[in-house]
TIRO-2110 file (N, C-alpha, C; in Angstrom, 1 decimal):
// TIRO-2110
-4.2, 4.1, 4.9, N, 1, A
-3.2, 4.3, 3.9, CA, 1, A
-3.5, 5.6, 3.1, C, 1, A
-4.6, 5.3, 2.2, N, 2, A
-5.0, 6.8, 1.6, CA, 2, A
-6.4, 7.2, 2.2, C, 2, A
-6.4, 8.3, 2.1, N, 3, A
-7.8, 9.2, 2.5, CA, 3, A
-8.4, 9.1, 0.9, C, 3, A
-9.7, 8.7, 1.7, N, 4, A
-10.8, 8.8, 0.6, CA, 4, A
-10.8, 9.9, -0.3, C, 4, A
-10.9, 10.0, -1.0, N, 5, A
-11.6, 11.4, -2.0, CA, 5, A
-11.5, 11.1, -3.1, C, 5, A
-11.6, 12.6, -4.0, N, 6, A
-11.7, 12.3, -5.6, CA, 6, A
-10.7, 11.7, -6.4, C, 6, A
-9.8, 11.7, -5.6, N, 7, A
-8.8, 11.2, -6.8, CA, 7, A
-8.4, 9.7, -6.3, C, 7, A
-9.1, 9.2, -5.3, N, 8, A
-8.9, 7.5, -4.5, CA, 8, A
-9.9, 6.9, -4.9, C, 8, A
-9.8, 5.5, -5.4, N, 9, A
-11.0, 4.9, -5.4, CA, 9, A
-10.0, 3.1, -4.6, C, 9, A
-11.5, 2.8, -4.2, N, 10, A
-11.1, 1.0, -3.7, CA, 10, A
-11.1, -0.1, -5.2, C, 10, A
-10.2, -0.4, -5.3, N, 11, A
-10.4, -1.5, -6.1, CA, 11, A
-10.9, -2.6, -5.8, C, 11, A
-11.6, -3.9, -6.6, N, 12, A
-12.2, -4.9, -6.3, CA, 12, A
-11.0, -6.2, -6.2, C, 12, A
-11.7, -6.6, -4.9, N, 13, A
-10.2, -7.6, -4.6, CA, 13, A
-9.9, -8.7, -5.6, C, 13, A
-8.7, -8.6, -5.6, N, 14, A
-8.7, -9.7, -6.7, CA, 14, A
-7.6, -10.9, -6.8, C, 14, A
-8.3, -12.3, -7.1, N, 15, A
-7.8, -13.4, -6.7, CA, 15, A
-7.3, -13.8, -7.6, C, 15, A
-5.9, -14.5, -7.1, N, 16, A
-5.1, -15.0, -8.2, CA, 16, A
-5.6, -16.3, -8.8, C, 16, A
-6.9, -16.8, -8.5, N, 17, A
-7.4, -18.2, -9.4, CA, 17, A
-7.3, -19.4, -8.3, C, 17, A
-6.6, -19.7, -7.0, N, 18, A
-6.9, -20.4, -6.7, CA, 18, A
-8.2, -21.0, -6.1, C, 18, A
-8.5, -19.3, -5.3, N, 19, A
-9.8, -19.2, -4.3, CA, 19, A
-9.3, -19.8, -2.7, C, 19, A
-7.5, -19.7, -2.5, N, 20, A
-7.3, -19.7, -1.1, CA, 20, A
-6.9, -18.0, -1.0, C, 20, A
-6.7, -17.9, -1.5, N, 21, A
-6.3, -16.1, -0.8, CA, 21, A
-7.5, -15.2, -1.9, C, 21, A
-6.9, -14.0, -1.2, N, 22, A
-7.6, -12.6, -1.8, CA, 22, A
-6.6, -11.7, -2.0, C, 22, A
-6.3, -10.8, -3.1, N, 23, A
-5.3, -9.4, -2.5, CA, 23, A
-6.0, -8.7, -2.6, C, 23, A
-6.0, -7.7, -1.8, N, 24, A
-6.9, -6.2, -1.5, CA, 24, A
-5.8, -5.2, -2.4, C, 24, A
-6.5, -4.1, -3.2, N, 25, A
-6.1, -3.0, -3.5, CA, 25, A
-6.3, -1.7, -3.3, C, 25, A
-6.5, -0.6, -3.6, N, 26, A
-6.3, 0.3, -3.4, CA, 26, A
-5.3, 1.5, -4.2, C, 26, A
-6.4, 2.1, -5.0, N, 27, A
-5.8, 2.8, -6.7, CA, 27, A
-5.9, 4.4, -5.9, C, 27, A
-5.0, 5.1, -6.7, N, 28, A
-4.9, 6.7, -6.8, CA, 28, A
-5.1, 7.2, -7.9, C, 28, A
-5.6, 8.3, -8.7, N, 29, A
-4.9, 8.6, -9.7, CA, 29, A
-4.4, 9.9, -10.3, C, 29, A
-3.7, 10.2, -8.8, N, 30, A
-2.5, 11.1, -8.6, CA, 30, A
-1.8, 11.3, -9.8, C, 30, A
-0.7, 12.1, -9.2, N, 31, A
0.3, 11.9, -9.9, CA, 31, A
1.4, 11.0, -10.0, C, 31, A
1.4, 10.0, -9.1, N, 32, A
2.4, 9.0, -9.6, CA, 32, A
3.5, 9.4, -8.3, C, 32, A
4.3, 8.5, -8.4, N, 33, A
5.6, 8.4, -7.3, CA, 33, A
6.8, 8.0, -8.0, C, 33, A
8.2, 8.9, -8.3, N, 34, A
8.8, 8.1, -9.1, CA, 34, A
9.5, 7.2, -8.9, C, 34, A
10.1, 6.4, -9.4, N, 35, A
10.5, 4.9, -9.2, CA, 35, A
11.9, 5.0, -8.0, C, 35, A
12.2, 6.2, -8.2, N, 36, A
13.5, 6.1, -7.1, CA, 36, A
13.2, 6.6, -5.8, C, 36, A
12.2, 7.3, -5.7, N, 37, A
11.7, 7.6, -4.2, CA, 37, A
10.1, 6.2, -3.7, C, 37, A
10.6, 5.7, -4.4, N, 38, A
9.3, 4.1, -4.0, CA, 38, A
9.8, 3.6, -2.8, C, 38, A
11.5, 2.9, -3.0, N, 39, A
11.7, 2.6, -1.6, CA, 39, A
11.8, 3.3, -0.1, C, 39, A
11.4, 4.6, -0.4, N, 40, A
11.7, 5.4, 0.5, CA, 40, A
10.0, 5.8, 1.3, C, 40, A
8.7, 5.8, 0.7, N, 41, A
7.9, 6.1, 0.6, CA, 41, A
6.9, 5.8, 2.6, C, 41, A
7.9, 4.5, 2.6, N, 42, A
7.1, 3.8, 4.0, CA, 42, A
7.9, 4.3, 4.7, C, 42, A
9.1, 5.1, 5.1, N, 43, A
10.2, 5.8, 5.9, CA, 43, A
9.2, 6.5, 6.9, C, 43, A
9.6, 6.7, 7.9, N, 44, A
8.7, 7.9, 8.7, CA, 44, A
9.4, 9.2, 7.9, C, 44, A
7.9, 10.3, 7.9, N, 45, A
8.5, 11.2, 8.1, CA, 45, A
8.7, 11.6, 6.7, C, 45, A
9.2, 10.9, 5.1, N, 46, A
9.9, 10.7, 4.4, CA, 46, A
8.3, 11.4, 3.3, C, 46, A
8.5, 12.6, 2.7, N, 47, A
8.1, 13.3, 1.7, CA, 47, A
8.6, 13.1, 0.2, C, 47, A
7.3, 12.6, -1.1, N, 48, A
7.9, 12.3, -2.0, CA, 48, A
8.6, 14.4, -2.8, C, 48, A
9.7, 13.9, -3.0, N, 49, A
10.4, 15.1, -3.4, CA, 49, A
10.1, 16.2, -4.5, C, 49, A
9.3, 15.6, -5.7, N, 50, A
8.8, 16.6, -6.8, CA, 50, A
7.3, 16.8, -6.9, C, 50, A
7.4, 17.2, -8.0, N, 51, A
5.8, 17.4, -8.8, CA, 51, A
5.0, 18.2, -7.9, C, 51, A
3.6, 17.7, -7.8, N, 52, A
2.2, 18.6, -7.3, CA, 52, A
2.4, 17.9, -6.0, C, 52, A
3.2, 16.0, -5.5, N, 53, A
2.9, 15.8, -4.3, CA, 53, A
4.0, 16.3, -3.4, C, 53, A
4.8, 17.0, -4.1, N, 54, A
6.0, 17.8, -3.0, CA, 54, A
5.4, 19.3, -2.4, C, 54, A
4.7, 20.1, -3.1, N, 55, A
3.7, 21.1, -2.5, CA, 55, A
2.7, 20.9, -1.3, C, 55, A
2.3, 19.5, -1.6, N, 56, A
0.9, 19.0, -0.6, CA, 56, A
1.9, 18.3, -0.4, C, 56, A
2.0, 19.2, 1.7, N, 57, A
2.4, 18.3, 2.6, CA, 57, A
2.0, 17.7, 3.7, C, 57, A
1.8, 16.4, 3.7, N, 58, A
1.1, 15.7, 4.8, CA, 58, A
2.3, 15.4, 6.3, C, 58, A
1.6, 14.9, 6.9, N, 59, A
2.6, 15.3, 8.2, CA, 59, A
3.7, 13.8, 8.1, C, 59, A
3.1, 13.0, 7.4, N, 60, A
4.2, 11.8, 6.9, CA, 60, A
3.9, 10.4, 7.6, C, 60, A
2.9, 10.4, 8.6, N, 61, A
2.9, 8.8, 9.2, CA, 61, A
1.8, 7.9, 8.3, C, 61, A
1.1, 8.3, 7.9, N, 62, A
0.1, 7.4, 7.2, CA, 62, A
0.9, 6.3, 6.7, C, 62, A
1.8, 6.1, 5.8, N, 63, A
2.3, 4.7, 5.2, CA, 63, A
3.2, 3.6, 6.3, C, 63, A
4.2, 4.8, 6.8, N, 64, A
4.8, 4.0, 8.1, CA, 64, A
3.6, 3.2, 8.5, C, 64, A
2.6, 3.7, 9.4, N, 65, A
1.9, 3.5, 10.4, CA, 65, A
1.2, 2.1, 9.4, C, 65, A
0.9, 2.2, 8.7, N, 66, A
-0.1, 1.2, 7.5, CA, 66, A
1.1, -0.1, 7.2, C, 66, A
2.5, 0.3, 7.1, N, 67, A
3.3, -0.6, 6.8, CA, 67, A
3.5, -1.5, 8.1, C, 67, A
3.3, -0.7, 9.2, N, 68, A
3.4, -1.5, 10.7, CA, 68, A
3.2, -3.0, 11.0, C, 68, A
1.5, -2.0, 10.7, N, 69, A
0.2, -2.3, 11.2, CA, 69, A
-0.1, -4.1, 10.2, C, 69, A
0.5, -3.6, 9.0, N, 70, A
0.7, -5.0, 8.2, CA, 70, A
1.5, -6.1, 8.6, C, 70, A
3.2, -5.8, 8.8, N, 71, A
4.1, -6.7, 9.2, CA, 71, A
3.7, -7.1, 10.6, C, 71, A
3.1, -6.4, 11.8, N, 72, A
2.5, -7.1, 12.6, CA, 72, A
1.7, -8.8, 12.6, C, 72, A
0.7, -8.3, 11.6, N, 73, A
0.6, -9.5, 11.0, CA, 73, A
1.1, -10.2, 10.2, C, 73, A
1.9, -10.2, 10.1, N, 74, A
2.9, -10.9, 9.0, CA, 74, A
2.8, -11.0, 7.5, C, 74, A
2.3, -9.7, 7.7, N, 75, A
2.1, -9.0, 5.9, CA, 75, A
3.0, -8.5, 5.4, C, 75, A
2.7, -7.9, 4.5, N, 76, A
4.1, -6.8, 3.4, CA, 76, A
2.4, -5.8, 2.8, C, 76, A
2.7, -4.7, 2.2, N, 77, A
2.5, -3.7, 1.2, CA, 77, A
3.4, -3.8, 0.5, C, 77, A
2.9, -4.0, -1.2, N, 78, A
3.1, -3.4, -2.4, CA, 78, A
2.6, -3.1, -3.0, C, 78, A
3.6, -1.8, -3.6, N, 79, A
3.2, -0.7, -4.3, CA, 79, A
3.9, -0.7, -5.9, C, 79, A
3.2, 0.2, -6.6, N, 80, A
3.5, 0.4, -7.7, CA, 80, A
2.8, 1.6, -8.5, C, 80, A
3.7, 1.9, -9.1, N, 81, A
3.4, 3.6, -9.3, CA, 81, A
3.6, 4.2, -11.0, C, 81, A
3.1, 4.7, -11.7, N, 82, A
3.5, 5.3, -12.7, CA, 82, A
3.1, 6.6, -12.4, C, 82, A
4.2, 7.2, -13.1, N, 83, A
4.2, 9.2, -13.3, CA, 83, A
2.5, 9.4, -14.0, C, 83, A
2.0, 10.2, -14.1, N, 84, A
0.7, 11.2, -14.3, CA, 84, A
-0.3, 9.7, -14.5, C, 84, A
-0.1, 8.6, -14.0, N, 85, A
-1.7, 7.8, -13.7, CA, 85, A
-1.7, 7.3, -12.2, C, 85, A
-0.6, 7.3, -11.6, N, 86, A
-1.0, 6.9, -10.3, CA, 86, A
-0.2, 6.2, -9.4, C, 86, A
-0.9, 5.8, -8.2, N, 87, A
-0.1, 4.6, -7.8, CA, 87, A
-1.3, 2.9, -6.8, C, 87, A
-0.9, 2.4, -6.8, N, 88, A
-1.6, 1.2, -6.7, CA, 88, A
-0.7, 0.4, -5.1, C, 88, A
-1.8, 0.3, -4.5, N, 89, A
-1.0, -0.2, -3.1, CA, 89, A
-1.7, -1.2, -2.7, C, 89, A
-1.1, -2.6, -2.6, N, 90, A
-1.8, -3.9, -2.6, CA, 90, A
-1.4, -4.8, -1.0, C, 90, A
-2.4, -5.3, -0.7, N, 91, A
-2.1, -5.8, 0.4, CA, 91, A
-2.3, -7.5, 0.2, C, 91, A
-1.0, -8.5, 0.4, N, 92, A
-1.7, -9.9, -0.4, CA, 92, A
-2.2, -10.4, 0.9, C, 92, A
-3.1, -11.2, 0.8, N, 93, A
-3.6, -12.2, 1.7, CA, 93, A
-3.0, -13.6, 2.1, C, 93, A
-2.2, -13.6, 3.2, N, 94, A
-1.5, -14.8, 2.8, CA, 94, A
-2.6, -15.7, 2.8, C, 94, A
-2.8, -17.3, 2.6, N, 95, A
-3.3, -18.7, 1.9, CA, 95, A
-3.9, -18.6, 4.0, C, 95, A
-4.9, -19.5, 4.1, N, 96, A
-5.4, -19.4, 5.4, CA, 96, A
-4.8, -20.7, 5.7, C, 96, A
-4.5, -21.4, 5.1, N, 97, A
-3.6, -22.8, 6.0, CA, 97, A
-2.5, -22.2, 6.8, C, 97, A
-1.8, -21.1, 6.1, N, 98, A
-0.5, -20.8, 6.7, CA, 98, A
-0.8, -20.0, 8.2, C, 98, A
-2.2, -19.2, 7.9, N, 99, A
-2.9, -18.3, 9.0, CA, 99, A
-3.1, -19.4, 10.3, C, 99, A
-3.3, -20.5, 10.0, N, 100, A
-3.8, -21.2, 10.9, CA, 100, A
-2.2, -22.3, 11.7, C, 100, A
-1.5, -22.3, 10.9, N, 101, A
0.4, -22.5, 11.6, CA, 101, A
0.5, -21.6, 12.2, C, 101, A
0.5, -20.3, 12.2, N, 102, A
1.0, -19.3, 13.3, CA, 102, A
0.0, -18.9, 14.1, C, 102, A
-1.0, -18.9, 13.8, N, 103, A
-2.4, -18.8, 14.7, CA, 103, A
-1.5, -18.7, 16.5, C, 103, A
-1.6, -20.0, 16.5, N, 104, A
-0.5, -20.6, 18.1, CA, 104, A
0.5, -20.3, 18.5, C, 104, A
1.3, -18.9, 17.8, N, 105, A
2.5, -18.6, 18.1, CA, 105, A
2.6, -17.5, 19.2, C, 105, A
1.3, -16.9, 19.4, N, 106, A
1.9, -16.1, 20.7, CA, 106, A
0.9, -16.4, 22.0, C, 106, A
END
């Protein structure tokens, strides 16, 4: 999803209190994504339009490819973003009972 460096760090997983799941994170502290180009961000191809990240241009598959690679497994990515702190991209874990219903589906 993101390349390591200075401005990426891993967040510490964090559980909503049951202790059946985990969500993984993963913080930036970019410049932010604004709220009207969020739905558009996992698009192939699809460049956020202003600021510092419209200059730096990446070739565009990283999120697609990351968004894939999740729904394959029967995940989602969510994101969330504020202008000049960042953006936050969370992957939930679904509950392992449910892991274990589809286990046998293919």
């Amino acid at each position: 999803m993101l390349s390591p460096g200075p401005d990426t760090h891993n967040s510490t997983p964090e559980s909503p209190g049951t202790g059946e799941r985990v969500d993984i994170s993963v913080t930036d502290t970019g410049e932010g994504i604004p709220d009207d180009e969020l739905p558009h961000i996992f698009d192939k191809s699809y460049q956020v339009q202003r600021g510092i990240q419209a200059k730096a241009k990446g070739t565009g598959p990283g999120l697609p490819i990351a968004k894939s690679l999740v729904e394959l497994q029967w995940g989602y990515i969510r994101v969330t973003s504020q202008i000049g702190q960042g953006s936050t991209f969370t992957l939930p874990r679904r509950p392992m009972a449910k892991f274990h219903e589809t286990e046998n589906l293919l």
